[in-house]
Every structure is written in C-alpha cells, then in structure tokens.
N, CA, C and O atoms as a Tinker XYZ file with bonds, in Angstrom:
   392  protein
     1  N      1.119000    7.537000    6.662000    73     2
     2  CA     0.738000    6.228000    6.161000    64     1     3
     3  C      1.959000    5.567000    5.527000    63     2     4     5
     4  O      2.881000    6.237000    5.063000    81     3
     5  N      1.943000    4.447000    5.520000    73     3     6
     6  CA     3.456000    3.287000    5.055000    64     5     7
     7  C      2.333000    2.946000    4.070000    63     6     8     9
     8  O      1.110000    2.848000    3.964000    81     7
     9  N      3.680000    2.806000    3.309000    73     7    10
    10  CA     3.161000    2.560000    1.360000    64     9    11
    11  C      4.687000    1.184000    0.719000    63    10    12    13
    12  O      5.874000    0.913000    0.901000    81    11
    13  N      3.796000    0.874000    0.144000    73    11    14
    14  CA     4.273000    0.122000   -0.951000    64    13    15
    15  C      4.689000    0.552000   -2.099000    63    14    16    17
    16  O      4.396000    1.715000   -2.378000    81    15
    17  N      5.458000   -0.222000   -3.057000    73    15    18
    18  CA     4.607000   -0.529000   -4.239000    64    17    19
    19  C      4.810000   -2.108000   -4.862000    63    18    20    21
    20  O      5.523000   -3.039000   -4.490000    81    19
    21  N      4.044000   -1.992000   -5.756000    73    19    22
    22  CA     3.669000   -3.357000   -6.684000    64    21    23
    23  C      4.982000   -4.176000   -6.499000    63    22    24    25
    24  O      5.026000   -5.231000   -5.867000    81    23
    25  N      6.242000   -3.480000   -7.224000    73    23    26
    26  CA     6.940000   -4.148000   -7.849000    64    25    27
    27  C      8.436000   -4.557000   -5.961000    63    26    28    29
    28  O      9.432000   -5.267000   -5.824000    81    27
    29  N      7.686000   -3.633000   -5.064000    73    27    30
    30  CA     8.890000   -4.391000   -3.699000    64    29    31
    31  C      7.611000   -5.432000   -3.469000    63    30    32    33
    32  O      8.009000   -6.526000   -3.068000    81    31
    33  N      6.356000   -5.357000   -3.610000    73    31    34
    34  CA     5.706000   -7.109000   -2.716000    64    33    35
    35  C      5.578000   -7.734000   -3.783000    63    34    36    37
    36  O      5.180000   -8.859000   -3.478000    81    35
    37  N      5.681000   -7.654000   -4.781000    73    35    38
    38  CA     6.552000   -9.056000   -5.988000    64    37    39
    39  C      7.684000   -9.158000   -5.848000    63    38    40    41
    40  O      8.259000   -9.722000   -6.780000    81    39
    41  N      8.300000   -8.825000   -5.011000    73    39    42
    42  CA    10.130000   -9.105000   -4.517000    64    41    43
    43  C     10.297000  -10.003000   -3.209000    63    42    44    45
    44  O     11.171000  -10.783000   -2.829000    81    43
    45  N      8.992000   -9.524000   -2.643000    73    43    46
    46  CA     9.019000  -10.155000   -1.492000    64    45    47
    47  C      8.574000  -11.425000   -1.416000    63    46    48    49
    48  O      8.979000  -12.430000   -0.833000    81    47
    49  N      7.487000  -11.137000   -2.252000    73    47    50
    50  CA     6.694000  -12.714000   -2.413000    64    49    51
    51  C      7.613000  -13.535000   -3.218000    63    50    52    53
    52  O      7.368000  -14.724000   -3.018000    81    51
    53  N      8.597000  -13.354000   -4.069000    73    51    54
    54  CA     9.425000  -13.951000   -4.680000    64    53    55
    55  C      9.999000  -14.346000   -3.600000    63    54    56    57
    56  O      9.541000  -15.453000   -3.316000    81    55
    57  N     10.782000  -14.001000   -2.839000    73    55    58
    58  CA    11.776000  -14.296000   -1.614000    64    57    59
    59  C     11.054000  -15.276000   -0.520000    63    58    60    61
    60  O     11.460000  -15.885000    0.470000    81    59
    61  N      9.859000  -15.144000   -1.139000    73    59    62
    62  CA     9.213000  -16.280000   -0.206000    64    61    63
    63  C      8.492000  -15.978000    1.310000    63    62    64    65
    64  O      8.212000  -16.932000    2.035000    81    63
    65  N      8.248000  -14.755000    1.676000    73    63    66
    66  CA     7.963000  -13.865000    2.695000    64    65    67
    67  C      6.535000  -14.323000    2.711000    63    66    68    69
    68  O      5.990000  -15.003000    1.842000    81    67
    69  N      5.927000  -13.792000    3.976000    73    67    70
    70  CA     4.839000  -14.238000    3.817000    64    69    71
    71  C      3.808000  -13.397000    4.415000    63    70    72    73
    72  O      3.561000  -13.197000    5.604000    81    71
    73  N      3.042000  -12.768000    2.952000    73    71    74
    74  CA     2.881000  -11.051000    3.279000    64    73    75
    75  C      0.786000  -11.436000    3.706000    63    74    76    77
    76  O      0.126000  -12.393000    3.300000    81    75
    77  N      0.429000  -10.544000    4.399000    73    75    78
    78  CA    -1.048000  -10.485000    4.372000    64    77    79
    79  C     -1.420000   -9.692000    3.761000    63    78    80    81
    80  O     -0.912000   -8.647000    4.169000    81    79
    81  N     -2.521000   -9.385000    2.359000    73    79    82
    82  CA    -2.662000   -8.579000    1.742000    64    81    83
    83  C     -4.432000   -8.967000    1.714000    63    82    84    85
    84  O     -5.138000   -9.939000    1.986000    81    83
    85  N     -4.622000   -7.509000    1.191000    73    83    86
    86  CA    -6.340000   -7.287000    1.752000    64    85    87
    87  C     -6.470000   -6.679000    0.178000    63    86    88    89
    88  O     -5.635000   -5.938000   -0.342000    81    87
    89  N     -7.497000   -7.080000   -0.346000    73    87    90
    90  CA    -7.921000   -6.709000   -1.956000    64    89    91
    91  C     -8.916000   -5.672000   -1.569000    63    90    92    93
    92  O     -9.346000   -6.091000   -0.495000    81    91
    93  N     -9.449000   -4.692000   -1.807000    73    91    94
    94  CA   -10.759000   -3.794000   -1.448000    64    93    95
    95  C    -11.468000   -3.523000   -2.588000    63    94    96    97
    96  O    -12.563000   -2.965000   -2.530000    81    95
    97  N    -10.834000   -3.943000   -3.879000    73    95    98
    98  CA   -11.483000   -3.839000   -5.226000    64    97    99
    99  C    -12.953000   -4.293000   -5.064000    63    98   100   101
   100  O    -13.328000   -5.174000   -4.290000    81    99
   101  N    -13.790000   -3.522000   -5.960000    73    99   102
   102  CA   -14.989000   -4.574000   -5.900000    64   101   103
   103  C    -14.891000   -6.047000   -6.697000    63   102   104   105
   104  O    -13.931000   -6.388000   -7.388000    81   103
   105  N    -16.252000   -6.947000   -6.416000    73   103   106
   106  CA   -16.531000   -8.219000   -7.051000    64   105   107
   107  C    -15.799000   -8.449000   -8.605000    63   106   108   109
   108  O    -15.133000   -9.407000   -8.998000    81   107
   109  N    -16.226000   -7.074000   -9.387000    73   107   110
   110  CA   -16.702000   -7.551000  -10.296000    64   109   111
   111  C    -15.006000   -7.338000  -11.072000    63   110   112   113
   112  O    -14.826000   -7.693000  -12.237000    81   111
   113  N    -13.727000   -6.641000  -10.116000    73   111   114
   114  CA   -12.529000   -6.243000  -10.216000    64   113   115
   115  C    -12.017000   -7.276000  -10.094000    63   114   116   117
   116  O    -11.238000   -7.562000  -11.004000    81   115
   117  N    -12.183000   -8.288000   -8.987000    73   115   118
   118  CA   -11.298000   -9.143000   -8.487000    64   117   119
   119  C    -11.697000  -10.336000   -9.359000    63   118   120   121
   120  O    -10.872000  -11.248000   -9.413000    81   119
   121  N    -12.641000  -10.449000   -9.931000    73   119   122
   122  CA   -13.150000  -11.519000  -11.063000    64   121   123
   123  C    -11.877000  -11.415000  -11.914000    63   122   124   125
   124  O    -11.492000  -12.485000  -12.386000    81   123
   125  N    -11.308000  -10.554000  -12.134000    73   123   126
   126  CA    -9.980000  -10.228000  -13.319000    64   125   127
   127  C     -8.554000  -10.686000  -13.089000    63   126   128   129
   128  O     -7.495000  -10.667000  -13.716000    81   127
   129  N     -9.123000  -11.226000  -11.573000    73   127   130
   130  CA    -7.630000  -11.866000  -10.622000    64   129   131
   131  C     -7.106000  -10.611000   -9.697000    63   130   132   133
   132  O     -7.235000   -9.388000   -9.736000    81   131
   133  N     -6.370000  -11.670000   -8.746000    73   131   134
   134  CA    -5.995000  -10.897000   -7.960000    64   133   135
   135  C     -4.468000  -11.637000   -7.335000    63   134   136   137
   136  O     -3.966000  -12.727000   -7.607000    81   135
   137  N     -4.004000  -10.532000   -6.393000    73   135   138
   138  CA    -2.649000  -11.499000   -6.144000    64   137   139
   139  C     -2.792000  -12.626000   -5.477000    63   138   140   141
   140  O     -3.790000  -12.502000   -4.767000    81   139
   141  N     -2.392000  -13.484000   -5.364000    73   139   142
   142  CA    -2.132000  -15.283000   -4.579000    64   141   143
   143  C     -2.279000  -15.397000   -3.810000    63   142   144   145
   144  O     -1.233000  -15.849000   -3.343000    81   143
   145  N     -3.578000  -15.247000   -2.449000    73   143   146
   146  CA    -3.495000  -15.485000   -1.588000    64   145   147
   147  C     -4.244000  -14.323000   -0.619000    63   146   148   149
   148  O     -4.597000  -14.495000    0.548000    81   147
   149  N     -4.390000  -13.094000   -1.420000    73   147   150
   150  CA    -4.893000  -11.857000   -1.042000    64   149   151
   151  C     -6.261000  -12.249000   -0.287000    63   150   152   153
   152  O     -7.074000  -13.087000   -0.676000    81   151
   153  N     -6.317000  -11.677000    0.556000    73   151   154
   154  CA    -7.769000  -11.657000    0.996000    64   153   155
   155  C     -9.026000  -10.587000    0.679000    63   154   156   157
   156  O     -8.919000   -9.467000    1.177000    81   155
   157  N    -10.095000  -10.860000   -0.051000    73   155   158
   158  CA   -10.661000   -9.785000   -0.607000    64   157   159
   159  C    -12.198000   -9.241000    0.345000    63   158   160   161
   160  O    -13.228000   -9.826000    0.680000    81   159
   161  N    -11.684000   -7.867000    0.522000    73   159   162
   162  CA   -12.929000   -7.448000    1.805000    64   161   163
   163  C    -13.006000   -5.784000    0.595000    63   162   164   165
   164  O    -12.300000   -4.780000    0.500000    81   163
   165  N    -13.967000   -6.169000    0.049000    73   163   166
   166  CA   -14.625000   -4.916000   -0.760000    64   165   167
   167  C    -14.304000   -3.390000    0.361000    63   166   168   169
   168  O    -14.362000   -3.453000    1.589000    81   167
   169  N    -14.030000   -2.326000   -0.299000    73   167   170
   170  CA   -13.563000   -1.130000    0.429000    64   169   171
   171  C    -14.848000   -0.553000    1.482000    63   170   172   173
   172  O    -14.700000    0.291000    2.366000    81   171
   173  N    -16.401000   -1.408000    1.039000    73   171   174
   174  CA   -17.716000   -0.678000    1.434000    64   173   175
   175  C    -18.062000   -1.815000    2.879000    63   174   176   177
   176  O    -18.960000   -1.875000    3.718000    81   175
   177  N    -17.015000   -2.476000    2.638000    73   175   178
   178  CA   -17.569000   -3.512000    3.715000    64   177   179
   179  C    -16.294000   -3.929000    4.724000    63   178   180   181
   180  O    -16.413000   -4.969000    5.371000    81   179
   181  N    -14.760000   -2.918000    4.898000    73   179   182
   182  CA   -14.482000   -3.215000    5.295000    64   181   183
   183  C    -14.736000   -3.033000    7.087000    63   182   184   185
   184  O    -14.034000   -3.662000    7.879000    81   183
   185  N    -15.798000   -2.118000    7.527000    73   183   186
   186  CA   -15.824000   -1.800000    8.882000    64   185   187
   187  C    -16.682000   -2.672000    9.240000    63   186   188   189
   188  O    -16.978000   -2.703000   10.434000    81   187
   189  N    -17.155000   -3.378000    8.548000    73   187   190
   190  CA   -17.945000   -5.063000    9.596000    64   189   191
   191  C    -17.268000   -5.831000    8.964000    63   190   192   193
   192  O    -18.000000   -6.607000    8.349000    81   191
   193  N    -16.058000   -6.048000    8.768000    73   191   194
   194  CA   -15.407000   -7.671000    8.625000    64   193   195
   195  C    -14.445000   -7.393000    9.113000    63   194   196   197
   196  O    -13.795000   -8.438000    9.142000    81   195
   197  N    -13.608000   -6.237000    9.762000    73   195   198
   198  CA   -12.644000   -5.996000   10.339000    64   197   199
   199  C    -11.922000   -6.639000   11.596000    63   198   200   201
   200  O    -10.983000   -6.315000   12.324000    81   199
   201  N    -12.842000   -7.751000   11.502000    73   199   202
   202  CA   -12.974000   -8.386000   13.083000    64   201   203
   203  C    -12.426000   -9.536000   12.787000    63   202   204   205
   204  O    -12.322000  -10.375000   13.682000    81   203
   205  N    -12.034000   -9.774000   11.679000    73   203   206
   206  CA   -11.642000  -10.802000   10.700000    64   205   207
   207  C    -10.194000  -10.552000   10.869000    63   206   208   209
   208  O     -9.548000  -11.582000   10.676000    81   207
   209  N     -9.629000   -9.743000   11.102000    73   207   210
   210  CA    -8.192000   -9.445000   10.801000    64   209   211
   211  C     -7.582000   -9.347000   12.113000    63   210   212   213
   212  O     -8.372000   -8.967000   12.977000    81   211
   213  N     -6.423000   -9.577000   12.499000    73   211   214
   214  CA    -5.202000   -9.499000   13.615000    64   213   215
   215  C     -4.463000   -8.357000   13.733000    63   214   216   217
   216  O     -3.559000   -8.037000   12.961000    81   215
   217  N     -4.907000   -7.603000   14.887000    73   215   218
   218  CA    -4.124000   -6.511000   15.028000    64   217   219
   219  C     -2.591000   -6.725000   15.257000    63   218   220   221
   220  O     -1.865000   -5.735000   15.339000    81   219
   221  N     -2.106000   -7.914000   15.355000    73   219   222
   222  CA    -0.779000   -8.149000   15.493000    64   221   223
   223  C     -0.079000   -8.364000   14.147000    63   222   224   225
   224  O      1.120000   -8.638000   14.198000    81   223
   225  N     -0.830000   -8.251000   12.632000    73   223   226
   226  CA    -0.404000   -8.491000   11.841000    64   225   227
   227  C     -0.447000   -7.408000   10.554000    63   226   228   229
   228  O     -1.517000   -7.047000   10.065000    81   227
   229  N      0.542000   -7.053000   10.187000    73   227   230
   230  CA     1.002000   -6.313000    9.248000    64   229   231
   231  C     -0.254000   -6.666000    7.911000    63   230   232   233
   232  O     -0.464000   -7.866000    7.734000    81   231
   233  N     -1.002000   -5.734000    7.067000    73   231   234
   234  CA    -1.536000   -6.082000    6.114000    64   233   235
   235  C     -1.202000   -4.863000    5.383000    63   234   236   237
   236  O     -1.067000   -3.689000    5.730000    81   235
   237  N     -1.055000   -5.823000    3.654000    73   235   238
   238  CA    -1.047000   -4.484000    2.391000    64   237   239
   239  C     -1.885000   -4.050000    1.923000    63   238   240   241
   240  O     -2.191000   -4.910000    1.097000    81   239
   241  N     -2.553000   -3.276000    1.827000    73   239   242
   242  CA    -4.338000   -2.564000    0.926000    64   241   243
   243  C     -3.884000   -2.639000    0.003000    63   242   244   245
   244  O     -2.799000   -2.141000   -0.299000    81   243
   245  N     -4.738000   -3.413000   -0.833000    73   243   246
   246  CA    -4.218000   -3.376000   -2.648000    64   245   247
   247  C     -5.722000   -2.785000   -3.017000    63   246   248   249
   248  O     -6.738000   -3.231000   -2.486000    81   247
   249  N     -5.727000   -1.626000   -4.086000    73   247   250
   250  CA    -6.850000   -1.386000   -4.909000    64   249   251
   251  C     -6.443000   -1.526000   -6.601000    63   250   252   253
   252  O     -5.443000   -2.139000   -6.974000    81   251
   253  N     -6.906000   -1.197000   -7.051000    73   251   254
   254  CA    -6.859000   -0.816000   -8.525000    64   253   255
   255  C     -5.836000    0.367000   -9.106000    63   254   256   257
   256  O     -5.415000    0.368000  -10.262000    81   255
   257  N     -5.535000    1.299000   -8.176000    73   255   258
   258  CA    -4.431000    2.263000   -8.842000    64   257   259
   259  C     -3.880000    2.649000   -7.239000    63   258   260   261
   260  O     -2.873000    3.349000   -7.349000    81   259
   261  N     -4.191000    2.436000   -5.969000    73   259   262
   262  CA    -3.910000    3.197000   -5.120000    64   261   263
   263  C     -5.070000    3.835000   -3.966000    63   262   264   265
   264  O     -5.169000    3.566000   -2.769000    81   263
   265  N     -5.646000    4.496000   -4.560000    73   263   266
   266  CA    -6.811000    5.419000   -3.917000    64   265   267
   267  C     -7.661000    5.102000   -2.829000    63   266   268   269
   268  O     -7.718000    5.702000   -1.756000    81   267
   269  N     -8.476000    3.877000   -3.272000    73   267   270
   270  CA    -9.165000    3.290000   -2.513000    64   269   271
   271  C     -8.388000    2.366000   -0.981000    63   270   272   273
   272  O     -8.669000    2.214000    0.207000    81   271
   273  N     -7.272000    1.927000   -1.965000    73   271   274
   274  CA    -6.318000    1.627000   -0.744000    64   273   275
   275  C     -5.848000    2.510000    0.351000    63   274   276   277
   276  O     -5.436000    2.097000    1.435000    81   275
   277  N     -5.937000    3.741000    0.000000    73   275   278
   278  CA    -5.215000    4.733000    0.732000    64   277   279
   279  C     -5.785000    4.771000    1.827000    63   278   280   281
   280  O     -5.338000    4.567000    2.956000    81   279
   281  N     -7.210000    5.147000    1.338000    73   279   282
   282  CA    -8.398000    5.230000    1.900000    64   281   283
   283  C     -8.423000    4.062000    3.329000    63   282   284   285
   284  O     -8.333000    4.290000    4.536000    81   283
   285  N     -8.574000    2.864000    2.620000    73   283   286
   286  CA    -8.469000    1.629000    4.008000    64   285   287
   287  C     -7.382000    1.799000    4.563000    63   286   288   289
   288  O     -7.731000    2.133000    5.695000    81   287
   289  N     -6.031000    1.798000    4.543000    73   287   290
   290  CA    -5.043000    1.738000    4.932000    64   289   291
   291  C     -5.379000    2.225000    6.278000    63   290   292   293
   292  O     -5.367000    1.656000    7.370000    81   291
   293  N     -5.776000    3.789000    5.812000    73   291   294
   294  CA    -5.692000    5.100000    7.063000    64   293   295
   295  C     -6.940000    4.342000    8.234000    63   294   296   297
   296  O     -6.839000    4.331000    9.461000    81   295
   297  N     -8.049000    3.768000    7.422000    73   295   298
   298  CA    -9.161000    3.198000    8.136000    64   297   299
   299  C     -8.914000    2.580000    9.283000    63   298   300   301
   300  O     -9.306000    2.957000   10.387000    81   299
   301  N     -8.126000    1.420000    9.000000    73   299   302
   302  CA    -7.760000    0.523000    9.760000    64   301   303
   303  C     -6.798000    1.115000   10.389000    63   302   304   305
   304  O     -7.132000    1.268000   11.564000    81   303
   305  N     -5.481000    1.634000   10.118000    73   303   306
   306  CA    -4.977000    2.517000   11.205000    64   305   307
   307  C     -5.416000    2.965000   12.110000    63   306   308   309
   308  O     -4.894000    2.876000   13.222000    81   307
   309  N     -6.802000    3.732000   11.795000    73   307   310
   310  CA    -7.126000    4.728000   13.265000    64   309   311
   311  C     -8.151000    3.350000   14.076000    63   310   312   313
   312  O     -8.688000    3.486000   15.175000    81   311
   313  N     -8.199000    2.530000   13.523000    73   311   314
   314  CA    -8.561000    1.134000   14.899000    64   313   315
   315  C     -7.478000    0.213000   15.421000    63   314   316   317
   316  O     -7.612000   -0.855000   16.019000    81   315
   317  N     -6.212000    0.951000   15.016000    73   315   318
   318  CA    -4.838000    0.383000   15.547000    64   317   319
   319  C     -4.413000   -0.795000   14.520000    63   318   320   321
   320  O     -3.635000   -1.551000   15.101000    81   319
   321  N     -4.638000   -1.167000   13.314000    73   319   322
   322  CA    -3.994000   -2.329000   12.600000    64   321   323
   323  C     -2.993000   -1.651000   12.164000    63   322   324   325
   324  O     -2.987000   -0.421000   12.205000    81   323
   325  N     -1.823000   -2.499000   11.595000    73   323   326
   326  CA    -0.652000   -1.857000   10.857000    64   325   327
   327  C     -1.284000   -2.141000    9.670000    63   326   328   329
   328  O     -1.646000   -3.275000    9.358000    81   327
   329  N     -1.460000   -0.958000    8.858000    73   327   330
   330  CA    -1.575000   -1.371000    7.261000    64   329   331
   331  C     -0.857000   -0.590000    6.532000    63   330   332   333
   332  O     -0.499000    0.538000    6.874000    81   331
   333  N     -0.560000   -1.211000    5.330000    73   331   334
   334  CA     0.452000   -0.483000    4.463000    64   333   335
   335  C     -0.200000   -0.436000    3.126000    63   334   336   337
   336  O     -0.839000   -1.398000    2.699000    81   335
   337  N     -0.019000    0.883000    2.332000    73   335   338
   338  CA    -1.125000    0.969000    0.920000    64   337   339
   339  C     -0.338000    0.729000   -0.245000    63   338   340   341
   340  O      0.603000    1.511000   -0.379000    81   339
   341  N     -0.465000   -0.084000   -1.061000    73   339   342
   342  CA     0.016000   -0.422000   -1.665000    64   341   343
   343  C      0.469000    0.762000   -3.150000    63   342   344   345
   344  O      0.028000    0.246000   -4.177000    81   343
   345  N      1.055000    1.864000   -3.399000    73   343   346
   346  CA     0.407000    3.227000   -3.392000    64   345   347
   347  C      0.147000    2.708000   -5.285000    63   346   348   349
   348  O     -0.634000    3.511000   -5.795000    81   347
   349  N      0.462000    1.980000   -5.969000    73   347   350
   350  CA     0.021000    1.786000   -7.230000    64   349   351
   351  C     -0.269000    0.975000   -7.750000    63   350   352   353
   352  O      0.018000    0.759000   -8.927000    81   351
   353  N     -1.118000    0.071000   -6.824000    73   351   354
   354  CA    -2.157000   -0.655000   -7.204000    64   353   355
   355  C     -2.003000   -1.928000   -8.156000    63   354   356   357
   356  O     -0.974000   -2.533000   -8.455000    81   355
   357  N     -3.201000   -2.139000   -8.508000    73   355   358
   358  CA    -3.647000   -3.052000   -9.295000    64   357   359
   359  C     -2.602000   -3.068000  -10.877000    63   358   360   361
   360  O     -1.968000   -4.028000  -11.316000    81   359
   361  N     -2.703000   -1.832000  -11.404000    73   359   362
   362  CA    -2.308000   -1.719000  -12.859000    64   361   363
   363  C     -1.176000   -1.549000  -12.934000    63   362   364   365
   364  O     -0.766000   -1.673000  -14.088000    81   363
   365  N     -0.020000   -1.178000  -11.806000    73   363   366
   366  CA     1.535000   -1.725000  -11.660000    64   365   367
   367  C      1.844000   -3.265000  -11.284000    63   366   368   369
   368  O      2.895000   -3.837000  -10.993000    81   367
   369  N      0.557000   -3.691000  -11.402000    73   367   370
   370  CA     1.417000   -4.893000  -10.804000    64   369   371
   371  C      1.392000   -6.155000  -12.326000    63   370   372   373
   372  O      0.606000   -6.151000  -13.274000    81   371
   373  N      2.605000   -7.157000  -12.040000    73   371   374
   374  CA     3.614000   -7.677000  -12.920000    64   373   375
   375  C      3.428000   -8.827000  -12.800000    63   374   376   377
   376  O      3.461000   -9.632000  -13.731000    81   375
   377  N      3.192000   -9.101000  -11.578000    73   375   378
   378  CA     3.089000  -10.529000  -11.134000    64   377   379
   379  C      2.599000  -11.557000  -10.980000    63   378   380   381
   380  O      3.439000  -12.037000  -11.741000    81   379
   381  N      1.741000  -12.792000  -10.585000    73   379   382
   382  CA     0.766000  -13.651000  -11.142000    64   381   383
   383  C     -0.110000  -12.916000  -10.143000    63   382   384   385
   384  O     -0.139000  -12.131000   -9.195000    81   383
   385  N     -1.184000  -14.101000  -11.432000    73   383   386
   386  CA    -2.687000  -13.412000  -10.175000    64   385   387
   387  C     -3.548000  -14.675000  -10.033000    63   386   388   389
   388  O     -3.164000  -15.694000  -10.609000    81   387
   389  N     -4.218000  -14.686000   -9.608000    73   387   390
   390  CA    -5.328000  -15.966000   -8.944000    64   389   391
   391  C     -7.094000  -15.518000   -9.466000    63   390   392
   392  O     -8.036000  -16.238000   -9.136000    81   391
C-alpha cells in the first residue's frame, strides 16, 4: 500500500497540486472539518459509492489517525483504483479545514 502523511499533502496543496482526497470519517467527525475540498464517503459506505470515483485518478484515504484509511485504501485497490493512505490521519494534520 502507498502512504502518505499529513504534513507532504499540506506541501502539496500548498504548491498548488491538485490532490483527490476521500474523507471515510464518519458524519459526526467530519462536522469538526475536514481538508478543502476532500470528498467525504463514510468507510461503511464506501462499496456502493465507489462508482463515484475514476479509476484513472490517484485518491488519498484520510481517516482520523490512519486505520480506517488503511483499511479503504487496500479496498479500493483490489477494484483497481490507485489509492494512497494517508498513514496519520486526521490528528497530524496542520492545515486548514472546511
């Protein structure tokens, strides 16, 4: 699995890149903000909205510490998406939120 962390896609997004990132936190997580632009598909619901996403496009799993991300990352892998886990989450990250 390809991993992240917090503080290279706040480098990137600084640089102006233009990253696809998938939130899997639940509702009541992402109420607390989330990064700018993230797209949020709860971790329990990502195998029926998956149809939603571009296998031609790179996405980051962001959870809350890692875990749950790990979890989707590998998910979507074995249906061929590139995903990358963001490996520390929510509570490393520095950067604005939405």
């Amino acid at each position: 699995m390809k991993i992240i962390t917090a503080k290279e896609v706040e480098a990137l997004l600084q640089e102006g890149k233009t990253l696809h990132i998938i939130d899997v936190r639940e509702n009541e997580e992402v109420a607390n903000g989330k990064i700018p632009g993230a797209i949020h598909i709860p971790l329990g619901f990502l195998d029926v909205r998956m149809n939603e996403l571009d296998k031609n496009l790179e996405y980051i799993i962001v959870c809350h510490s890692g875990g749950r991300s790990g979890m989707a990352a590998n998910f979507l892998t074995s249906y061929g998406f590139k995903a990358v886990n963001m490996i520390d989450g929510m509570v490393a990250w520095e950067g604005p939120i939405e």
